[in-house]
Each structure stands twice: as C-alpha cells, then as structure tokens.
N, C-alpha and C positions, 0 to 999 in steps of 0.2 A: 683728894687724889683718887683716880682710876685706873683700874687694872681689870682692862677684861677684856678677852677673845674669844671670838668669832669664830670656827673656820667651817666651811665644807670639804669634805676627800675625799677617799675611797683607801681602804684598812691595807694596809701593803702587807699584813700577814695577820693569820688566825689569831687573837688576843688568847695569851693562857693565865690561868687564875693561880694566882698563889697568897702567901700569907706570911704576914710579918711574924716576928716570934712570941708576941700576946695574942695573934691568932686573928688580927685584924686581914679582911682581903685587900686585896690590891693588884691592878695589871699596867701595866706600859705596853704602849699603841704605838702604831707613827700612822700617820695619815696624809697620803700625798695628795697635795693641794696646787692644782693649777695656777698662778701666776695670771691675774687678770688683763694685763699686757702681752702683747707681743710686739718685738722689733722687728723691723720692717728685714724682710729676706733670713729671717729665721723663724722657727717652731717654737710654739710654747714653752712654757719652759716653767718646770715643776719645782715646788718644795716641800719638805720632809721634814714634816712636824711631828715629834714628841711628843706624846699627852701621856699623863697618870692619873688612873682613878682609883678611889678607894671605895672603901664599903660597899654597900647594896649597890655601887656604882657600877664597882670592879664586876661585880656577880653578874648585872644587869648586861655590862657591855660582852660577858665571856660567852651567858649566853646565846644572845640575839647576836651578835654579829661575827662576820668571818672574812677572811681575806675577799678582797674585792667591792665590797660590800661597801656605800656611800651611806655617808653621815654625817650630820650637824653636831657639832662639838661646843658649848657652852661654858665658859671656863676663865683661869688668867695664868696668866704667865708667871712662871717662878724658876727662878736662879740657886744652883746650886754647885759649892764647891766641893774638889775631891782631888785625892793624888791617884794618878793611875802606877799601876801597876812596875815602870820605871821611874817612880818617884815625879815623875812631874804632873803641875798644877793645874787643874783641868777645870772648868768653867763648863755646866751643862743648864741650856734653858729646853723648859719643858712647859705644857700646859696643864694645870690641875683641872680637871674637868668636872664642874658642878652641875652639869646636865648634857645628855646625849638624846641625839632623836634622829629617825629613819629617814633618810633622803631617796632611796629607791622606791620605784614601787614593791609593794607587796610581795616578796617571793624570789625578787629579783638580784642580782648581786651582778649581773652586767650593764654595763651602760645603756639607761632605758631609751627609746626613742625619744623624738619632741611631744610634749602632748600638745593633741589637735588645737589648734585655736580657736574655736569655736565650740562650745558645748551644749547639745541638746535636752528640755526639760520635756516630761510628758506630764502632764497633771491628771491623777488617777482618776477617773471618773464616778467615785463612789467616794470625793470628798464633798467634806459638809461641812458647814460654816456652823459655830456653838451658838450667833445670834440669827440665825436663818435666812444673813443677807447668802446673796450670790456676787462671783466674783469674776471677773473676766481676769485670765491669766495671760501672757504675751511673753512669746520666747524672744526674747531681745538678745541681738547676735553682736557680736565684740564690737563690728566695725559702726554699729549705732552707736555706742557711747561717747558722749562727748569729753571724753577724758583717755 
C-alpha cells in the first residue's frame, strides 16, 4: 500500500513553533494549492491544505518560511478523529510532512516571474582539462533539442 503527497503552495500564514508536553516540536501549516484544472468561464480555483511537522521539521519550517512563501511539501496523508468543542464528531485530514523544500527563488516570497526559456553558458577561459585534451564547448539553446 501507498500513502504519499505531493503538493506545491504558497503558506497562507507565518508557521509558529510550539511543543508538545515531552517538549517535542511541532507546527501546523495550510498551504494553498492551485487546482490544476480550470472550468471553462471560471477562475481557478484553490485548495487548503493542512500539513503537520514535527521535530527538526517543525524548527526547519518556522524558520525558513513565512506567509506567502512557495513550497514543496513531501509527506502522506493522515486522518484524525476528535469531538469539537459542542460535542460533535469531527474528522480532520491533514498532511505529515516528511520533507520540505524552497519553491521560490532566493529571497523571494512573491510570485516569481517565468524564467527565461533559454539559458546562457560562458565557459571561463582559464579552464583546463586534467588530461591536457582541449574541448570545444557549444551553448545549445532549448529549441535545438530534440526532446
């Protein structure tokens, strides 16, 4: 059996770090995630996903990230019962997230532009080959490739 998620979003608010009462960390997230459909004469249309991390996870995510902020979530899905607060039986799914990683550029926490489609190399001119061939280098641009 499998149980694992995916997702890309952007943090719909600053994560705060807290701790269970053996002093474990832990935060809950939500991360709203685009909807890769759209119906025809409507707008996108988002979801609000749930995630919980623990430990070094919890630390890792309070530091580096903050509302706004796009990121890769690694993780599975996990169901949990509860009564709320007028007694009724309440069903919450959430995602445990076993790895997180930076989806913006660098610095960024607004929606980055597209990057260029094409990327330029220069090859430095004071490279040297360890068996003293020489090398003819070739910037090959996207729309060369045959894939």
């Amino acid at each position: 059996m499998l149980n694992k998620a995916l997702l890309q979003g952007r943090f719909t608010a600053d994560p705060e770090l807290r701790h269970t009462a053996s002093n474990i960390a832990v935060t809950t997230f939500s991360l709203a995630v685009n909807r890769s459909y759209v119906r025809q004469g409507q707008e996108r249309e988002t979801d609000f996903i749930n995630c919980v991390a623990w430990r070094s996870t919890a630390e890792f995510v309070c530091k580096y990230f903050k509302k706004g902020q796009q990121a890769v979530v690694d993780g599975s899905i996990q169901t949990r019962s509860y009564t709320d607060k007028d007694g009724n039986k309440r069903t919450a799914f959430e995602v445990v997230v076993d790895n997180i990683y930076f989806a913006d550029s660098k610095g960024s926490s607004q929606p980055s532009a597209p990057a260029p489609s094409t990327a330029s190399f220069e090859v430095p001119s004071n490279l040297s080959f360890s068996n003293g061939d020489s090398q003819d280098f070739q910037v090959v641009d996207d729309d060369d490739l045959p894939f």
